[in-house]
C-alpha positions as CSV (number, residue, x, y, z in Angstrom):
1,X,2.2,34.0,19.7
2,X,0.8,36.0,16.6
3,X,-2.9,34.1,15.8
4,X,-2.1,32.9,12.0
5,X,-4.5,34.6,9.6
6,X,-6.2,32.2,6.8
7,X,-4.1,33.0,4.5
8,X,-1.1,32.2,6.4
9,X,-2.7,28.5,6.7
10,X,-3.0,27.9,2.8
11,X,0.3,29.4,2.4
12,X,1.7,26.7,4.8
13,X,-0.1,23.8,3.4
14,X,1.0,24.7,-0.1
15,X,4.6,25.1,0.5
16,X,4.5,22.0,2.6
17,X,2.4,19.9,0.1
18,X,5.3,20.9,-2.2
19,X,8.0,19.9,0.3
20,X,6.4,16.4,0.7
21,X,6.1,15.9,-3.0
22,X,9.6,16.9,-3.1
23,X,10.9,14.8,-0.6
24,X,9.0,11.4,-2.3
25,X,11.6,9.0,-4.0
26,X,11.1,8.6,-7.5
27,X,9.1,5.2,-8.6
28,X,11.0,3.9,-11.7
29,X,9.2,1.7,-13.6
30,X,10.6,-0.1,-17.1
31,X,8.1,-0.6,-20.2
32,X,9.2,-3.1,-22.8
33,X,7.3,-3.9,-25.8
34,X,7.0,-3.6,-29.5
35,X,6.2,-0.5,-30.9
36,X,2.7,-0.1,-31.8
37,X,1.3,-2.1,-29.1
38,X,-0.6,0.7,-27.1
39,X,2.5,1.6,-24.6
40,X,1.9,5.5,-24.7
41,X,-1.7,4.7,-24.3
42,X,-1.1,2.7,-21.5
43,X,1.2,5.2,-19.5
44,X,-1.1,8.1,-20.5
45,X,-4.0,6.3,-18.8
46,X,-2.7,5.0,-16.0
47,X,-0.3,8.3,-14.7
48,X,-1.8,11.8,-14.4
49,X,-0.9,14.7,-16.6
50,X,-1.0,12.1,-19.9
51,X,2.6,11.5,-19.1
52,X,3.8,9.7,-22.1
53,X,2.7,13.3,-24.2
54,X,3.4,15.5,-21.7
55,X,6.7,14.4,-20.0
56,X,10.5,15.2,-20.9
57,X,11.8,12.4,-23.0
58,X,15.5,12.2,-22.2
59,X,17.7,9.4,-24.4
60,X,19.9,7.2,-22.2
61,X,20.6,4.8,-25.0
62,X,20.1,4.4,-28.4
63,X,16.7,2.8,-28.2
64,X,15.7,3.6,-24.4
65,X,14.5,6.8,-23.3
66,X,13.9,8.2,-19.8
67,X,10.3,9.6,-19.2
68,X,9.7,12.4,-16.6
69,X,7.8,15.6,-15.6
70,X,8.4,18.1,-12.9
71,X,6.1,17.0,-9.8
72,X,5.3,13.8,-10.7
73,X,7.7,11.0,-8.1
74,X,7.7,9.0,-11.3
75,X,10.4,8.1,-14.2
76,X,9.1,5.7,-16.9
77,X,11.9,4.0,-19.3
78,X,10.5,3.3,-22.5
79,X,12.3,1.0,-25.0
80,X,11.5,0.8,-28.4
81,X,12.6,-1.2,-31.9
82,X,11.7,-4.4,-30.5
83,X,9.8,-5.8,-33.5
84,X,13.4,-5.5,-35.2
85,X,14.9,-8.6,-36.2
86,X,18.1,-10.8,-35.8
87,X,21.9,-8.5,-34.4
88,X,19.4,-5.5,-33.8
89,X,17.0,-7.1,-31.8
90,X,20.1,-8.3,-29.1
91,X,21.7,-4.9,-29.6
92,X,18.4,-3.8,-28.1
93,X,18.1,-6.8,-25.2
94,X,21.9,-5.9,-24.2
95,X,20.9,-2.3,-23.9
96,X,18.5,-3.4,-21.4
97,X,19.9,-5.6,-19.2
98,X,23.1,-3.2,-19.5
99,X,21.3,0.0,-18.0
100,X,19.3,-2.1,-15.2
101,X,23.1,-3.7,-14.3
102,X,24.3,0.0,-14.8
103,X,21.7,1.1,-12.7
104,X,22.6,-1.0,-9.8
105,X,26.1,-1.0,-9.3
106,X,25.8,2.9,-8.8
107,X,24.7,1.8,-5.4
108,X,21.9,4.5,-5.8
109,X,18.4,3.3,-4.9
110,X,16.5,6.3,-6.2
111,X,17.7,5.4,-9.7
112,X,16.8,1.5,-9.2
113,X,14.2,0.0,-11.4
114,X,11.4,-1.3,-9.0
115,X,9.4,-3.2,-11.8
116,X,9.0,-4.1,-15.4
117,X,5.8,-3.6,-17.6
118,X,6.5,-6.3,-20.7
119,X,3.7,-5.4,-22.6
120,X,2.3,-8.0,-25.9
121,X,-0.8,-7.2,-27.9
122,X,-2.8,-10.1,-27.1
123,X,-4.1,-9.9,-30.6
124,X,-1.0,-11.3,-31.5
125,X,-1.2,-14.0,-30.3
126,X,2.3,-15.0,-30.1
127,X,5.0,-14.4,-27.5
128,X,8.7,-14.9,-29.4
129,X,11.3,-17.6,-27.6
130,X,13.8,-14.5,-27.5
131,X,11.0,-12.6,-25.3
132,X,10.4,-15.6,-23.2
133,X,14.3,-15.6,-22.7
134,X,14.1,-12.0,-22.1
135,X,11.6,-12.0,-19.7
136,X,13.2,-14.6,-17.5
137,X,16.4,-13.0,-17.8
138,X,15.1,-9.2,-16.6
139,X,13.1,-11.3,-13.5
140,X,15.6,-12.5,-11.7
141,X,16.9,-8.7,-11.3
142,X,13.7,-6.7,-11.1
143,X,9.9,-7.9,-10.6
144,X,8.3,-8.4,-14.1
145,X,4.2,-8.3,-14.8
146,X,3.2,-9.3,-17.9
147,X,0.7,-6.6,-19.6
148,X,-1.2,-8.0,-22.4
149,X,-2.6,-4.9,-24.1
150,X,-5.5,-4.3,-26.5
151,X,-7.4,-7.4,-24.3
152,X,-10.9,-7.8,-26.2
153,X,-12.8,-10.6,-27.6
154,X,-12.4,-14.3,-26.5
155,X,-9.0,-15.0,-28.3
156,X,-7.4,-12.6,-25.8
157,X,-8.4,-14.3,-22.9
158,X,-7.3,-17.7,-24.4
159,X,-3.6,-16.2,-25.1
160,X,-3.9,-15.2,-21.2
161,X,-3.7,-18.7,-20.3
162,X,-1.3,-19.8,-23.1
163,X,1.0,-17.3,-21.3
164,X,0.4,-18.4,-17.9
165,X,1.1,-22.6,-18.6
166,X,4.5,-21.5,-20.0
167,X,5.0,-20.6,-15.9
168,X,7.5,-17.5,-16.8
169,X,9.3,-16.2,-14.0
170,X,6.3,-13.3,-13.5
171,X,4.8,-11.6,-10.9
172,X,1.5,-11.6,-12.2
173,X,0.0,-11.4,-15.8
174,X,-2.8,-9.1,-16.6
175,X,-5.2,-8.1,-19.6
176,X,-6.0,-4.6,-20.1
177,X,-7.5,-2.8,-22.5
178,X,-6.4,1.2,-21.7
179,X,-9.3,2.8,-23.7
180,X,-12.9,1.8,-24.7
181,X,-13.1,-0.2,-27.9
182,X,-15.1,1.0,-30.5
183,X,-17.2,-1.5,-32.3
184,X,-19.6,0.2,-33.9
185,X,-21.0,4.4,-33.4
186,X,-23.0,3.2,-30.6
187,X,-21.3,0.4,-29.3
188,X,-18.4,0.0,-27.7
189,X,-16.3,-2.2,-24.9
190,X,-15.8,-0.2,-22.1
191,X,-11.9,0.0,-20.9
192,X,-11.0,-2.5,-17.8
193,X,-7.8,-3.8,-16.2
194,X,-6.1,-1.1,-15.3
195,X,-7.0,-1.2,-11.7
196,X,-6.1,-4.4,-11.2
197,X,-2.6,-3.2,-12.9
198,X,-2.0,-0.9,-10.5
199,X,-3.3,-3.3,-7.5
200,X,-0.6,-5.4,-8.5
201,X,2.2,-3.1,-9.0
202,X,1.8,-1.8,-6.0
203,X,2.2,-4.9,-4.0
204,X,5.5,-5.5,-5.6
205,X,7.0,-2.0,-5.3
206,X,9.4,-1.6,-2.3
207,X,7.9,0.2,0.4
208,X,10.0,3.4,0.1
209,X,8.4,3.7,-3.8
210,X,4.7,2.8,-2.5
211,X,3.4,6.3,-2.2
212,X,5.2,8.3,-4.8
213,X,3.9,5.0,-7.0
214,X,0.5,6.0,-5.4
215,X,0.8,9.9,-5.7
216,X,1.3,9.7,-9.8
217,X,-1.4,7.1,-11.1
218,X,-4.7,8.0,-11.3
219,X,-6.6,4.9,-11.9
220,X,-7.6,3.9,-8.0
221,X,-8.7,6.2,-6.2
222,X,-9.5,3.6,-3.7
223,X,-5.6,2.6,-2.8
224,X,-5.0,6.1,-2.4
225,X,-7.8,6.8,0.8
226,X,-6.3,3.9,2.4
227,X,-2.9,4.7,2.3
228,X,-4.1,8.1,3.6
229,X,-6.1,6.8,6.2
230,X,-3.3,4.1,7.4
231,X,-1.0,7.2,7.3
232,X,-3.0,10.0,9.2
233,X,-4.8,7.2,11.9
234,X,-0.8,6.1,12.7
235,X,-0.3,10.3,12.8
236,X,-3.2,10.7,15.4
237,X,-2.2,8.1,17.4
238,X,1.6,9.5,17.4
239,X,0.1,12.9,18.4
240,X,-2.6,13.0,20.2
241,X,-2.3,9.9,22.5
242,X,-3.7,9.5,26.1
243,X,-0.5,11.4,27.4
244,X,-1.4,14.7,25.3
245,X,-1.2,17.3,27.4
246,X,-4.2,19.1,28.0
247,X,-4.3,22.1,26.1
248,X,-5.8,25.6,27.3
249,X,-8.9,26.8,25.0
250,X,-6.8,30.0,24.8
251,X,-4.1,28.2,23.0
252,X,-5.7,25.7,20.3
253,X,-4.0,27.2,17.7
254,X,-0.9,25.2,18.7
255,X,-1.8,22.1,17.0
256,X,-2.6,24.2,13.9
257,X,1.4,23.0,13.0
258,X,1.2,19.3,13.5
259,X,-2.3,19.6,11.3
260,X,-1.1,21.4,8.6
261,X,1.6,18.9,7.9
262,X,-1.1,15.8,8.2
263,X,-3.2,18.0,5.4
264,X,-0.1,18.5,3.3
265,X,1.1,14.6,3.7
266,X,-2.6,13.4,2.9
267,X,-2.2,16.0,-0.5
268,X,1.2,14.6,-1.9
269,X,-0.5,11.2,-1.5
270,X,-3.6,12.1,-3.6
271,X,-1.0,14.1,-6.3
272,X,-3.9,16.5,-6.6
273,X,-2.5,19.9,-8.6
274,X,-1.8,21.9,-6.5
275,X,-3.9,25.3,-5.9
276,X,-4.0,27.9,-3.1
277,X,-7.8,28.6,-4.3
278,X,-8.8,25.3,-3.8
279,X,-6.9,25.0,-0.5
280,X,-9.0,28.6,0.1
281,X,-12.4,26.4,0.0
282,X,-11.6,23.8,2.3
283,X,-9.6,26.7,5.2
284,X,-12.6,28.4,4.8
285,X,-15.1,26.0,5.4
286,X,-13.9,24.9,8.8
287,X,-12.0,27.7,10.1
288,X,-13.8,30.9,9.0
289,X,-12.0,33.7,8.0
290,X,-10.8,36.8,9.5
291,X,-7.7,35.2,11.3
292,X,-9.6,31.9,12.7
293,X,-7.1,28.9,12.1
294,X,-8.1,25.4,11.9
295,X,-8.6,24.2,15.4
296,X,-8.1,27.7,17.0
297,X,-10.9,29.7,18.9
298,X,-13.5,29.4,15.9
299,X,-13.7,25.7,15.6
300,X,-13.2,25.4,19.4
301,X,-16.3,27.6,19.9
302,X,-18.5,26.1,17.0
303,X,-17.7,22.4,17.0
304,X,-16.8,21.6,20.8
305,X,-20.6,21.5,21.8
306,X,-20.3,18.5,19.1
307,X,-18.7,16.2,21.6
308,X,-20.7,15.4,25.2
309,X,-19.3,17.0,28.1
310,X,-16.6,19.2,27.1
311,X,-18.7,21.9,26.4
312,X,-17.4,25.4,25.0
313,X,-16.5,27.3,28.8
314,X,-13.5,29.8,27.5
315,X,-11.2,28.4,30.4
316,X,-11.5,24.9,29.7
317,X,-9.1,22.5,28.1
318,X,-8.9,20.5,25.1
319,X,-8.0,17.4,26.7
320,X,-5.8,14.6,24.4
321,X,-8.9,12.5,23.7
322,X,-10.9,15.8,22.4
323,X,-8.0,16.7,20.1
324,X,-7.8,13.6,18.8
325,X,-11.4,13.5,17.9
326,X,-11.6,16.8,16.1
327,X,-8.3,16.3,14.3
328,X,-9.6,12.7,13.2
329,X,-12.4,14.0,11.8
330,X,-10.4,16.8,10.1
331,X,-7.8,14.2,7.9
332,X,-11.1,11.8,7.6
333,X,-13.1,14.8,6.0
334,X,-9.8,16.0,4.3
335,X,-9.5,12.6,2.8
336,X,-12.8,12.5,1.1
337,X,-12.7,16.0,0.0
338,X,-9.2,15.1,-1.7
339,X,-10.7,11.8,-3.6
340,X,-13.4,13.5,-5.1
341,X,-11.4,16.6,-6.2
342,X,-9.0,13.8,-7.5
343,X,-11.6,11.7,-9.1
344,X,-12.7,15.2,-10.9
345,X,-9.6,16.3,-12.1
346,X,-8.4,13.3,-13.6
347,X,-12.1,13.5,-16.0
348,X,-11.1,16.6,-16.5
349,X,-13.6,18.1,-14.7
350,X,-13.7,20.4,-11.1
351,X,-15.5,21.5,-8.4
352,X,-15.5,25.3,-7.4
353,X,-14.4,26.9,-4.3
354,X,-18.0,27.0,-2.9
355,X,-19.1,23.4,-4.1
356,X,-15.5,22.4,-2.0
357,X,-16.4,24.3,1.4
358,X,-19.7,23.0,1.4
359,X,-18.4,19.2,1.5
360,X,-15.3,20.3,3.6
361,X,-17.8,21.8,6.1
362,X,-20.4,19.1,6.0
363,X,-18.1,16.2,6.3
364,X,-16.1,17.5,9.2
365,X,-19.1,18.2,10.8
366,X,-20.4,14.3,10.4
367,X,-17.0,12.7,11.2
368,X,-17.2,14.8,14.2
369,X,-20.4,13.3,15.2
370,X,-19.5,9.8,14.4
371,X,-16.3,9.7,16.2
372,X,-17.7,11.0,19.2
373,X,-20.6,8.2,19.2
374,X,-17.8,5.6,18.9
């Protein structure tokens, strides 16, 4: 078997990064609310790329309009026009509960809507009886959370609990406030809610929506290392149980397959952009260059002496339990690598190739460590 050369490794994780991606089902997700009342401020700070600016806008009525973008698992409908009054505002409501009834009886669940944003400025204070009517309606088809927008100040908070004693037929109702209030030039109130926004639409998503859901927001960074740990410690346990076969030192380069998809899995989850140069950093860090591949005869001859009695004698074998250690502490050390390029990027900020091999290398070299002391 030819030994894969670096560049063959990033060329694999990248194409199957973008297979994963590919393969996630869209999360469709329904905004209603008045215009004016923050909803393009809302999507743009909650979903990478700034979505609601960036995506395709594609009418599919007269007042609702289908948000996407290429590589994002993510449609938003947005509606609009519901601050209209009298025939025109029940034009609008029929167009809603018309495309979600549309929507269903195509028997398609990748065009399902798997929850509803109702969004009020909580300045208003005021929630219509034809919204309450509304809101009931839409939730006993599709989970509904409540997203009071433009939450400051202690009039917000009170509207809050006005909402929650008319017990609506809501999953959960939530204050946000999507950007930092400015009070004065130095003072300002710092944005808050939207993790908890995300929290709870996640809980209420179907599992099959869960990660694309988790690969296009932005706002916890948290939710997505767990779902990438619960993913890749399932993944190791799958592969590299205590019925693994041993495998010769000469041949370590055949798990570099079954890693490279656990690397490209843990990336669609993240929703990271995509680039071979950063991908270049983190190969490089752990498996050389020149030809070495992840766990081929480089890592094998460097990190082995890590873990106690297995040593680094050519004819040896990497026993299932060894494996499992080093490719543990690959996804772990992946996974952290991936949050903080994540975390980065969506401040608009990045680390360089060099800054990225240095915490590949480092990290893989402690999880190592700590998973053999376990």
């Amino acid at each position: 078997m030819a030994t894969q050369t670096a560049s063959d490794i990033i060329d694999d994780i990248f194409n199957k990064t973008r297979e994963e991606i590919n393969k996630l089902m869209p999360v469709n997700i329904m905004i209603i609310g008045k215009t004016g009342i923050g909803k393009s401020t809302l999507i743009n700070n909650v979903f990478r790329e700034n979505l609601a600016e960036t995506g395709i806008g594609q009418p599919v009525t007269k007042r609702l309009r289908k948000i996407t973008k290429s590589g994002i698992p993510l449609c938003i409908y947005d509606t609009k026009g519901l601050e209209l009054k009298g025939e025109v505002q029940e034009e609008i409501i029929n167009e809603i509960n018309s495309k979600i009834d549309e929507l269903y009886l195509n028997q398609d669940e990748k065009e399902y809507i798997h929850a509803i944003w109702y969004c009020i400025n909580s300045n208003s204070n005021r929630i219509e009886e034809i919204e309450i009517e509304l809101i009931n309606t839409l939730a006993t088809k599709v989970p509904v959370i409540l997203v009071l927008t433009q939450s400051y100040g202690e009039g917000a908070f009170e509207f809050k609990k006005v909402i929650e004693e008319l017990n609506l037929n809501l999953k959960a109702v939530q204050t946000v406030l999507a950007e930092p209030f400015k009070i004065t030039k130095d003072i300002s109130i710092p944005s808050y809610g939207l993790k908890e926004l995300v929290g709870k639409t996640y809980e209420i998503l179907p599992e099959g929506v869960k990660k694309s859901f988790n690969n296009a927001q932005k706002v916890d960074i948290e939710g997505k290392v767990k779902e990438a740990r619960i993913w890749s410690t399932s993944y190791i346990a799958g592969s590299f149980g205590a019925g693994f076969t041993p495998i010769p030192f000469s041949d370590a380069a055949i798990l570099v397959p079954m890693q490279v998809g656990m690397l490209a899995h843990i990336t669609a989850i993240f929703g990271v952009s995509l680039d071979k140069a950063l991908l270049s950093g983190i190969v490089a860090s752990i498996g050389g260059s020149g030809g070495a591949t992840f766990l081929g005869r480089y890592i094998v001859s460097n990190l082995l002496k890590l873990i106690p009695g297995v040593g680094t004698v050519a004819g040896g074998v990497i026993s299932g339990s060894t494996a499992s250690i080093l490719t543990t502490a690959l996804a772990f050390s992946y996974i952290e690598v991936m949050a903080r390029v994540a975390a980065a990027e969506y401040q608009g900020k990045c680390y360089d190739n060099e800054q990225i091999a240095e915490m590949m290398k480092a990290m893989y070299e402690d999880n190592i460590r700590n998973e053999k002391n376990l």
